[in-house]
TILUM-786286 format. One record per residue: x, y, z of N, C-alpha, C in turn. Coordinates in Angstrom, 2 decimals, padded with zeros to 5 digits. Layout:
BEGIN
      n_u      n_v      n_w     ca_u     ca_v     ca_w      c_u      c_v      c_w
        X        Y        Z        X        Y        Z        X        Y        Z
...
***
This chain:
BEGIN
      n_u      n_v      n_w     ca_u     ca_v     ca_w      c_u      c_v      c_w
  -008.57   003.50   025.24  -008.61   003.83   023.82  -009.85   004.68   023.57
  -009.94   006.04   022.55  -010.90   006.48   022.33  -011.84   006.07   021.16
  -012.59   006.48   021.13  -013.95   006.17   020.22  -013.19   006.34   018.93
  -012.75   007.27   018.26  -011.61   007.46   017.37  -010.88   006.39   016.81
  -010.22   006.24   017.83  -009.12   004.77   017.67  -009.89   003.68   017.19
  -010.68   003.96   018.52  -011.80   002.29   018.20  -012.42   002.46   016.05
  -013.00   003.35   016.25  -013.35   003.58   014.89  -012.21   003.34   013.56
  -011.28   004.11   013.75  -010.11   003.94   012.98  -009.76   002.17   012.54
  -010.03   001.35   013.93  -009.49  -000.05   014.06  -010.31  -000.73   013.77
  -011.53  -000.38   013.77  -012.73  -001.21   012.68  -012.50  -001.14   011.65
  -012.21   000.01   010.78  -012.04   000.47   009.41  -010.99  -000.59   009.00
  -009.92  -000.32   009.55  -008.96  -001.38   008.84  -008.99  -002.77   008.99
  -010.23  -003.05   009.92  -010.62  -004.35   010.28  -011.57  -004.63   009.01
  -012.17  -003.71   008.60  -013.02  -003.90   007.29  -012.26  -003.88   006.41
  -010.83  -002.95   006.04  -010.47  -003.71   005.06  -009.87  -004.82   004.92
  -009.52  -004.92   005.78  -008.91  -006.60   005.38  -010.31  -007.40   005.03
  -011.06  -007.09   005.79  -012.37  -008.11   005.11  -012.71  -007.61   003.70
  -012.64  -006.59   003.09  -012.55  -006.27   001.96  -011.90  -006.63   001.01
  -010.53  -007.06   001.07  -009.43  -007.38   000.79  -009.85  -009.17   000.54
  -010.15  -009.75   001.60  -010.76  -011.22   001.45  -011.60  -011.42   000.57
  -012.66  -010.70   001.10  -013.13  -010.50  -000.24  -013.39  -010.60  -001.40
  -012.67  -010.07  -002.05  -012.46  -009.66  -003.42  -011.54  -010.74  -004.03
  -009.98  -011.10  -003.38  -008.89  -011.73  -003.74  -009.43  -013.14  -002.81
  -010.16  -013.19  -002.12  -010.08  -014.85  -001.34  -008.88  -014.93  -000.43
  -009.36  -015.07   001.00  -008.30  -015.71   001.95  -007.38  -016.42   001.78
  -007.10  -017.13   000.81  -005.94  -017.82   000.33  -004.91  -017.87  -000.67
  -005.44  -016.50  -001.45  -004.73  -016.02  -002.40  -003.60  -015.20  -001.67
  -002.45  -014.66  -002.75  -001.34  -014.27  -002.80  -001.40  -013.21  -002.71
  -002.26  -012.66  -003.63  -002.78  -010.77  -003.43  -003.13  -010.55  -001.98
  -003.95  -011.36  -000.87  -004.37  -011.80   000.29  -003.18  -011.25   001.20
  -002.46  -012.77   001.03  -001.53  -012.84   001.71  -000.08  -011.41   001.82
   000.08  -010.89   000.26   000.58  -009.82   000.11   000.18  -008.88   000.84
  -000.88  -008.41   001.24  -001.71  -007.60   001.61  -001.32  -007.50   003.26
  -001.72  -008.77   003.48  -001.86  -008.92   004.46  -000.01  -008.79   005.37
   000.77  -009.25   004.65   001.94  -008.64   005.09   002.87  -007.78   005.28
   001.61  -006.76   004.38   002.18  -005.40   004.12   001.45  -004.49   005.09
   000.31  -004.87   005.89  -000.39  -004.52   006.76   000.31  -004.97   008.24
   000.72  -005.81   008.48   001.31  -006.19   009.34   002.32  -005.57   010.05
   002.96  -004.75   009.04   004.28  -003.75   009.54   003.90  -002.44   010.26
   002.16  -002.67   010.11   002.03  -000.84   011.19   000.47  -001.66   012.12
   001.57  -002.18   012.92   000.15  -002.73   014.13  -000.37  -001.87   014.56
   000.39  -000.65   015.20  -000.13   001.01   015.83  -000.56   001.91   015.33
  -000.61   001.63   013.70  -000.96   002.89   012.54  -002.11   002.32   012.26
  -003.28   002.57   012.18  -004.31   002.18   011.80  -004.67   002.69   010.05
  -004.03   003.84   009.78  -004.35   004.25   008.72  -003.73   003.61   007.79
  -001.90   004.08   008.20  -001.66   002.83   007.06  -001.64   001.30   006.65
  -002.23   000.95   007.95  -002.52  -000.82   007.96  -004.05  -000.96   006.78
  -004.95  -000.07   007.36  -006.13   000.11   006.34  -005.67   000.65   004.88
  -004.51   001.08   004.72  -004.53   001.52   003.12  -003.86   000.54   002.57
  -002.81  -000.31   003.04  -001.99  -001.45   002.45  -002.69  -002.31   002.19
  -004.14  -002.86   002.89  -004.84  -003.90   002.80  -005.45  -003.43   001.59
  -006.03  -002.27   001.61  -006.70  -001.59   000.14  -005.59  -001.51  -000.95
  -004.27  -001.31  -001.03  -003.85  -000.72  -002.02  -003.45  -001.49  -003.62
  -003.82  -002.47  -003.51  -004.00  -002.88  -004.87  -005.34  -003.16  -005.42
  -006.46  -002.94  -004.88  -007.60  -003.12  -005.17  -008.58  -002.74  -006.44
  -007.69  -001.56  -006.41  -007.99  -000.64  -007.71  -007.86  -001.02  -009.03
  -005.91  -001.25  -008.57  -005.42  -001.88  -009.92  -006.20  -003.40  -010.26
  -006.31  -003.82  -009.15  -006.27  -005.41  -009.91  -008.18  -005.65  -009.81
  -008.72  -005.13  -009.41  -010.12  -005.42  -009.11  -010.70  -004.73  -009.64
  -012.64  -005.18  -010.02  -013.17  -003.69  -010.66  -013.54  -002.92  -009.29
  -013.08  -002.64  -008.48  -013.64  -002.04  -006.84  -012.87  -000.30  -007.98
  -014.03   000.95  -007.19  -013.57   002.10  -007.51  -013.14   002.85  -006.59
  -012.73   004.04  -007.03  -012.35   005.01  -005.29  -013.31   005.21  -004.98
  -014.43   005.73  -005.54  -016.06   005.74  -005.11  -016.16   004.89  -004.16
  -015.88   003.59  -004.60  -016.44   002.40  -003.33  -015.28   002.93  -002.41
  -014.35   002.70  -002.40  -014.13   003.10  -001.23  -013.49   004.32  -000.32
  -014.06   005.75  -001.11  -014.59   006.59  -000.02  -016.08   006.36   000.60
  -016.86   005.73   000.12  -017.76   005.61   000.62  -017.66   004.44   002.17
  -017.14   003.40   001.60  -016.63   002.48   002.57  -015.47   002.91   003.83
  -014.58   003.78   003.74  -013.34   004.07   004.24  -013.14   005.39   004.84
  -013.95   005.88   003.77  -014.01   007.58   004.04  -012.91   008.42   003.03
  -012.87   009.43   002.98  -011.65   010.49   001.74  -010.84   010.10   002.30
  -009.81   010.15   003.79  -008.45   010.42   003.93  -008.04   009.16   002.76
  -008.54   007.56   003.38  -008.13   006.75   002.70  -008.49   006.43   001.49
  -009.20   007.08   001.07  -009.39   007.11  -000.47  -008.42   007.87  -001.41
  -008.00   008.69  -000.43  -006.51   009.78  -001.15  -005.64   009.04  -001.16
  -005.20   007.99   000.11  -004.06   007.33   000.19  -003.92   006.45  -000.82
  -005.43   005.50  -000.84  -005.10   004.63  -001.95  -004.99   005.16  -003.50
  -005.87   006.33  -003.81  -005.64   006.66  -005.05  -004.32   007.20  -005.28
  -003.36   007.78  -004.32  -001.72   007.76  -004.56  -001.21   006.79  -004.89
  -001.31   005.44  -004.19  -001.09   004.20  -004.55  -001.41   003.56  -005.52
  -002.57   004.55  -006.70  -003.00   003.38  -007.57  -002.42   003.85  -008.74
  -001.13   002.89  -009.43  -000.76   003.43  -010.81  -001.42   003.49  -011.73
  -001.43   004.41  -012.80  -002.14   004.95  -013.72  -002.15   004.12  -015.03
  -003.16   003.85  -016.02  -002.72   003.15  -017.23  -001.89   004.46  -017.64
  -001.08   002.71  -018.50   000.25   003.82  -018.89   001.23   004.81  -018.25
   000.85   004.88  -017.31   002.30   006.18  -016.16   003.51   004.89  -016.60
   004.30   005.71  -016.93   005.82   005.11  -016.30   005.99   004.79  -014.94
   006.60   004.12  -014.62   007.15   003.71  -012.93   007.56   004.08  -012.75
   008.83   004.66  -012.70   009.79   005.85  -012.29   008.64   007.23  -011.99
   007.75   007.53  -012.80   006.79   008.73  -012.94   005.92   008.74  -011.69
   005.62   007.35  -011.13   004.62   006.82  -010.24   005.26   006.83  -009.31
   006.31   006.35  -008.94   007.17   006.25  -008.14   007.32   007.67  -007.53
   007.74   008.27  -008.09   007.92   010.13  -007.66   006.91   010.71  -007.72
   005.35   010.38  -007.91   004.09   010.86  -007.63   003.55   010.22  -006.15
   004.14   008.75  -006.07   003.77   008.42  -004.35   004.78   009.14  -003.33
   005.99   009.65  -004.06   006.94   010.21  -003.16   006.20   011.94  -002.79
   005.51   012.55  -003.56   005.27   013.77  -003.42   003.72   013.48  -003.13
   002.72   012.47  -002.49   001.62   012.23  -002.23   001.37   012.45  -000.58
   002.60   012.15   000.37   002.61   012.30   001.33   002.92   011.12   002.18
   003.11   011.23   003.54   003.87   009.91   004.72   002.93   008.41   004.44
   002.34   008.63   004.35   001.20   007.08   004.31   001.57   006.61   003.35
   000.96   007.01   001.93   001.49   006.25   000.49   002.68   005.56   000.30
   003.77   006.90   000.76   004.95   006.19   000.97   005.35   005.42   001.93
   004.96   005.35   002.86   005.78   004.04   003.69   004.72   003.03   003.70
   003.68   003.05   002.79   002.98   001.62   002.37   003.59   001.19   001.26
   003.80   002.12   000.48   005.00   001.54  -000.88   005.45   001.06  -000.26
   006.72   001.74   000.32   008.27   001.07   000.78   007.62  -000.24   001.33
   006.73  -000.60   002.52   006.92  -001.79   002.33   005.93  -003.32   001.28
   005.56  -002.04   000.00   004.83  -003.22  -000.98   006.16  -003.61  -001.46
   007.11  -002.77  -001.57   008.61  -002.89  -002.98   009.04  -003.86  -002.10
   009.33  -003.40  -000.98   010.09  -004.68   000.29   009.69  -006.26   000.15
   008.37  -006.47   000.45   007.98  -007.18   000.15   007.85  -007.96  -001.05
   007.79  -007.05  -002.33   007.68  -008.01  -003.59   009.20  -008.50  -004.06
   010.25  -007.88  -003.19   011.87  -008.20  -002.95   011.54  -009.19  -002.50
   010.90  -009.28  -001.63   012.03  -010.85  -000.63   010.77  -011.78  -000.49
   009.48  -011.87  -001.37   008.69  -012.85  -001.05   009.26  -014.08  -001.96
   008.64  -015.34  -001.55   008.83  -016.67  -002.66   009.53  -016.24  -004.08
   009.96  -016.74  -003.92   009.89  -016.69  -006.13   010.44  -015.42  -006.52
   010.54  -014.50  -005.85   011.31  -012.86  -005.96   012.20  -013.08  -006.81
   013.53  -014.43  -007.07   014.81  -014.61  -007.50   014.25  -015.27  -008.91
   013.14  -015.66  -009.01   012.81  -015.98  -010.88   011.96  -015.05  -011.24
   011.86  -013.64  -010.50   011.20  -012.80  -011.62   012.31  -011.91  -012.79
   012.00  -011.61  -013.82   013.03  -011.13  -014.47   014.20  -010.15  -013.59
   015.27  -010.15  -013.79   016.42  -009.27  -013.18   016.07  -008.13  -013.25
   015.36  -007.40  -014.86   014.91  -005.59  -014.84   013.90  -005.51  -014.10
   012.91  -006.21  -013.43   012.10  -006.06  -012.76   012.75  -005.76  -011.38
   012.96  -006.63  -011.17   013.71  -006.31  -009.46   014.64  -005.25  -009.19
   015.65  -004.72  -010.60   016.32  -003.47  -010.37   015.01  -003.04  -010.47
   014.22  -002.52  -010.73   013.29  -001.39  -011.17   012.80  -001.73  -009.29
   012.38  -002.16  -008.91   012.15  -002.06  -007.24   012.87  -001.59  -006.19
   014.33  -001.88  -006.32   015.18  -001.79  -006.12   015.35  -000.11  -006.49
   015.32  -000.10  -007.54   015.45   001.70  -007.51   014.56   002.25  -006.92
   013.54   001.97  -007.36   011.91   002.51  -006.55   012.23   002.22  -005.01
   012.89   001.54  -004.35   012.73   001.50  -003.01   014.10   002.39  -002.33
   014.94   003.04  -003.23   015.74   003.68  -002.84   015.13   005.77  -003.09
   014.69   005.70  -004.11   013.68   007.30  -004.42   012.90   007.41  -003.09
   012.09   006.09  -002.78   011.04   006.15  -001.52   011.63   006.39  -000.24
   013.05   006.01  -000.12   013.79   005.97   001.23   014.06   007.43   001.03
   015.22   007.67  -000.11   015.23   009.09  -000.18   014.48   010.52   000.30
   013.16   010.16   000.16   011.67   011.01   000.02   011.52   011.21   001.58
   011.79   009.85   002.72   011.88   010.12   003.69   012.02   011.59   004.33
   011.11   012.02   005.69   011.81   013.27   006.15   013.19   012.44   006.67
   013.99   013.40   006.88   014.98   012.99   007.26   014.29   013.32   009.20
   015.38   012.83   009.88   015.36   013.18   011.46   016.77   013.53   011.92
   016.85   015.03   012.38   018.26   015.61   012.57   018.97   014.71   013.94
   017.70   014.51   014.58   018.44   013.57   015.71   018.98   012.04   015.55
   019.18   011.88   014.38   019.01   010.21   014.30   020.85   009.82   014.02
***
């Protein structure tokens, strides 16, 4: 492994400690996090932006803190990820789709996830269509692969 890698794999080793942090090892935001990180063992970048990507919204942490902490690439990623007061969802939704490969396939699997965790089946019904659509725009957005 190069110095690179190694570096890259600290970073997202810090955020998850970042992530603890802020939300506590035993919280849900935590655990969310943490399972949305889980889906790119070999991606270092987007394992480090999923652990970050609600941080914004739900914490007073800024992008400041963490380009300083993370560096710009992932400070771009997460600020794609961070919805806006007031944006529509649908609006947000098609702003992480035109943000680039990372944002979106850390969405796709935040929407995935907030589908099929605990309790998913007593959140309101318009909520879950609204994911449900959002996770079909995000698939859409996909490059496609002519060989597939």
């Amino acid at each position: 492994m190069d110095s690179s890698a190694i570096g890259c794999s600290r970073i997202a080793h810090r955020a998850a400690r970042t992530c603890a942090a802020w939300f506590g090892e035993h919280s849900e935001e935590f655990y969310h996090a943490e399972r949305i990180a889980s889906n790119f063992p070999k991606d270092d970048q987007c394992r480090c932006v999923a652990w970050l990507h609600d941080l914004i919204e739900n914490k007073p942490l800024s992008l400041n803190d963490i380009e300083r902490s993370f560096g710009p690439d992932i400070r771009r990623d997460v600020d794609a990820l961070t919805r806006r007061d007031g944006e529509v969802y649908a609006d947000y939704i098609a702003r992480v789709c035109a943000s680039g490969d990372v944002p979106r396939r850390v969405k796709i699997e935040d929407v995935l996830d907030n589908l099929t965790r605990p309790g998913c089946e007593a959140r309101p019904q318009s909520e879950r269509l609204r994911w449900a659509r959002a996770l079909v725009k995000l698939l859409e957005a996909a490059p496609h692969d002519p060989s597939a």
